[in-house]
C-alpha positions in Angstrom: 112.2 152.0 57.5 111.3 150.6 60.7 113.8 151.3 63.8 114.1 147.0 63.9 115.0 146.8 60.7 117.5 150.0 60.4 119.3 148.1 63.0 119.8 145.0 61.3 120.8 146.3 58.6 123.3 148.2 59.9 125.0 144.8 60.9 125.2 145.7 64.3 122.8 142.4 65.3 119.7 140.4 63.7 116.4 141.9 63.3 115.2 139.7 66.9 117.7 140.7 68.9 117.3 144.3 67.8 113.7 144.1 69.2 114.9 143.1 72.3 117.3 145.7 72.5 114.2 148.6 71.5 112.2 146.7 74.0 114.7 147.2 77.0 115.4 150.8 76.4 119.0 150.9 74.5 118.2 152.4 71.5 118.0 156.0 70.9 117.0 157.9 68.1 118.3 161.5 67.9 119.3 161.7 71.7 115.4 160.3 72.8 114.6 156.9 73.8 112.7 154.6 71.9 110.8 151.7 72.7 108.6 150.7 69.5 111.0 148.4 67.3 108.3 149.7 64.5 109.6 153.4 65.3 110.1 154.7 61.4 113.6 156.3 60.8 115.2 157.7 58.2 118.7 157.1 57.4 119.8 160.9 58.4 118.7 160.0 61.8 120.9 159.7 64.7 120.7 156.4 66.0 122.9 154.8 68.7 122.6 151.2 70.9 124.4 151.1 74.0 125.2 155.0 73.2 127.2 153.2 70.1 126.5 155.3 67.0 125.0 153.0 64.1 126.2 153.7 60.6 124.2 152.5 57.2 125.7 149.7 55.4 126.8 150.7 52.1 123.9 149.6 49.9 124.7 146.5 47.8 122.1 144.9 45.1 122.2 141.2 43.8 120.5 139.1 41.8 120.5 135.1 42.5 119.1 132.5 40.8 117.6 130.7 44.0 117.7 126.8 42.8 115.0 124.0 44.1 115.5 123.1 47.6 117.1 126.1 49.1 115.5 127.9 51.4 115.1 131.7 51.3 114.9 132.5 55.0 118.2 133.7 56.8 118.2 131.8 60.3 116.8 129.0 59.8 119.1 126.4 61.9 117.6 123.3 60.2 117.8 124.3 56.8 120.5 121.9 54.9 120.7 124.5 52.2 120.6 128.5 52.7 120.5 131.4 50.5 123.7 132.8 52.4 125.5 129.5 51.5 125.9 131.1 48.1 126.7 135.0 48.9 130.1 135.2 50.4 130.1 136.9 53.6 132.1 139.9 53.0 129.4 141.7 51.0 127.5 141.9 54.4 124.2 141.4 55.9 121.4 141.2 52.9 117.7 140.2 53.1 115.9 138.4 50.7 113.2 141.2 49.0 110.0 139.1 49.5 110.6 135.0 49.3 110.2 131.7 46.9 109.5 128.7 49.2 112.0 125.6 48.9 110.7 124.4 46.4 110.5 126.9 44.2 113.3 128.7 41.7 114.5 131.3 39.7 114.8 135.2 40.5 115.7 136.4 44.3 116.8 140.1 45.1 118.9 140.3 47.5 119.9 143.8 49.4 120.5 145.9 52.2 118.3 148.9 51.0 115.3 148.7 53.1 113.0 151.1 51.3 113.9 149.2 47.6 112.6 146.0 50.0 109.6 148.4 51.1 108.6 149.4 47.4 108.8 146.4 45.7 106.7 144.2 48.4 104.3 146.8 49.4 100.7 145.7 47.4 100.6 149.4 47.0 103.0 150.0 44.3 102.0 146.7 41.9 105.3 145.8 41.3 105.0 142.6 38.2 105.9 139.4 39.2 106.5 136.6 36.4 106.7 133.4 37.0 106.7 130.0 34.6 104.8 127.1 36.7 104.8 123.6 35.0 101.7 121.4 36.4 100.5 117.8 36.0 98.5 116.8 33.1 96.7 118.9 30.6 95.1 122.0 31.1 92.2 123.4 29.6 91.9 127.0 28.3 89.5 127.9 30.9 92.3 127.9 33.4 93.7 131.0 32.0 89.9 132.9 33.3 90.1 131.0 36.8 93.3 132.2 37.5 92.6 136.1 36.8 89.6 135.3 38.7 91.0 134.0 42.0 89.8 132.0 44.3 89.7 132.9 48.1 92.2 131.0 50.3 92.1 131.4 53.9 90.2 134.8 53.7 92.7 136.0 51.1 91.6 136.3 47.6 94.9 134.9 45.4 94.5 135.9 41.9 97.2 136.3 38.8 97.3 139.6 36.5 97.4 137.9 33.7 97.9 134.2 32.5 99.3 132.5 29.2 99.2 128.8 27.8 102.7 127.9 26.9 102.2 124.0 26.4 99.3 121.9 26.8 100.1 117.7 27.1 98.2 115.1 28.7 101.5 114.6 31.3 102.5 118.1 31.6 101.5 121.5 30.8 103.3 124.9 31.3 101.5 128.0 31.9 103.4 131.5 32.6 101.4 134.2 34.7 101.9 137.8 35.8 101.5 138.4 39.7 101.2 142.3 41.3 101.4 141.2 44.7 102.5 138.6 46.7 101.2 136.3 49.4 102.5 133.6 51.2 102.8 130.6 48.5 100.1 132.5 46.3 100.6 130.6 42.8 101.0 126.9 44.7 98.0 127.8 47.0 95.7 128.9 43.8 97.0 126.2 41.5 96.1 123.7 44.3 93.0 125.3 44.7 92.0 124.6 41.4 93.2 121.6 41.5 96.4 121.6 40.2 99.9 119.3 40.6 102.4 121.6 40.4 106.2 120.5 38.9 108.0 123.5 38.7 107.7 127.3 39.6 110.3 129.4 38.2 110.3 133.5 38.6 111.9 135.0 36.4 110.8 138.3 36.2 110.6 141.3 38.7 109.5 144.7 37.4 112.2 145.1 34.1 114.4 143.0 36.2 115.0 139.3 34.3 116.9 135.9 35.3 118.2 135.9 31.9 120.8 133.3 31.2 122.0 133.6 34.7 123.0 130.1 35.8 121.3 128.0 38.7 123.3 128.6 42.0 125.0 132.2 40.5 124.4 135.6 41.5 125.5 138.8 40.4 126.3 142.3 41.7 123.9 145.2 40.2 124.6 149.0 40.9 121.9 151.0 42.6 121.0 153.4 39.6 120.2 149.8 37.4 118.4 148.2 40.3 115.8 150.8 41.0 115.0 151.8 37.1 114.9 148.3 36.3 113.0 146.7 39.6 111.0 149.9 39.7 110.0 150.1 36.3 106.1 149.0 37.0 105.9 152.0 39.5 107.2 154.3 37.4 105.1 153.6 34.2 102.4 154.3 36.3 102.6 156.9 37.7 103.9 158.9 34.3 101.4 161.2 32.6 
């Protein structure tokens, strides 16, 4: 992971002021001086701040169901409601694994592992991403081509993996889609695109990983082993014989 990041999430300090800290020349990584806060370490390297050795965090893995109107990122000051209003403090520092904008819901990993963070955001590994997204009005059945399509958005090209028609009403339709990579508000960008009110956007799928019956607000602890082979599972189908 990057030097930055290894230093947040050793708790020693946030992920800014660790840059500063790189920046200024107080960080060493085994006994040399590094200035590149996007210096890669592993965690068997020797790294000390202020010649103060830095230890790992033990790892720790949660699941949240993130409910409408709380916002995922960590230090934001304005925010009425946080994810780290819900996660008592004495399970340490952990960052969001990728992000559902306010006012969206549903599944939120939440860790101190930096390479699980790494291999389920990276584009590279296709890690599936379900989501159920209630819109205004009825939808056609063309929608479900347009989406696996894409459109291009601010010279990105958003795009679903697959898409299914779970209700079709003149008010209100709901349509659940597969995602293998993730960009800033891709589904509300490409519904809009099209279009598209939307209501609701739930995730409730990552890899093997489901919300289940989980309640709104709640969050539970998962071991590593469970976290990897259930997050992971996309990557490792594909890359089986």
């Amino acid at each position: 992971m990057h030097l930055n990041v290894f230093i947040a999430h050793s708790g020693f300090c946030s992920r800014r002021k660790a840059d500063l800290l790189i920046k200024s020349g107080k960080v060493m990584v085994n006994g040399k001086v590094v200035r590149e806060p996007w210096f890669d370490v592993k965690e068997s390297d020797a790294v000390k701040v202020a010649k103060k050795p830095l230890h790992p965090e033990k790892k720790v893995y949660i699941v949240f169901n993130k409910p409408k109107g709380v916002t995922t990122t960590l230090e934001d000051r304005f925010a009425l409601k946080k994810i780290t209003d819900f996660i008592p403090r004495h399970l340490g520092r952990l960052y969001p694994v990728g992000r559902l904008d306010k006012p969206s819901r549903g599944l939120l990993i939440l860790t101190n592992d930096g390479d699980l963070c790494y291999r389920l955001t990276h584009p590279k590994f296709e890690i599936e991403k379900e989501y159920v997204v209630a819109v205004e009005g009825k939808v056609a059945s063309d929608i479900v081509g347009k989406l696996k399509k894409g459109v291009r958005s601010e010279e990105e090209v958003l795009k679903v993996k697959s898409a299914f028609i779970e209700k079709a009403d003149s008010n209100r339709s709901t349509i659940r889609v597969i995602v293998s990579e993730g960009r800033k508000r891709h589904l509300r960008r490409l519904l809009e695109y099209l279009d598209f009110v939307v209501l609701d956007l739930c995730r409730i799928r990552i890899g093997d990983l489901r919300l289940g019956d989980l309640r709104e607000g709640a969050f539970k602890i998962i071991d590593k082993k469970t976290m990897y082979r259930l997050a992971l599972s996309e990557e490792g189908n594909k890359n089986r014989p």
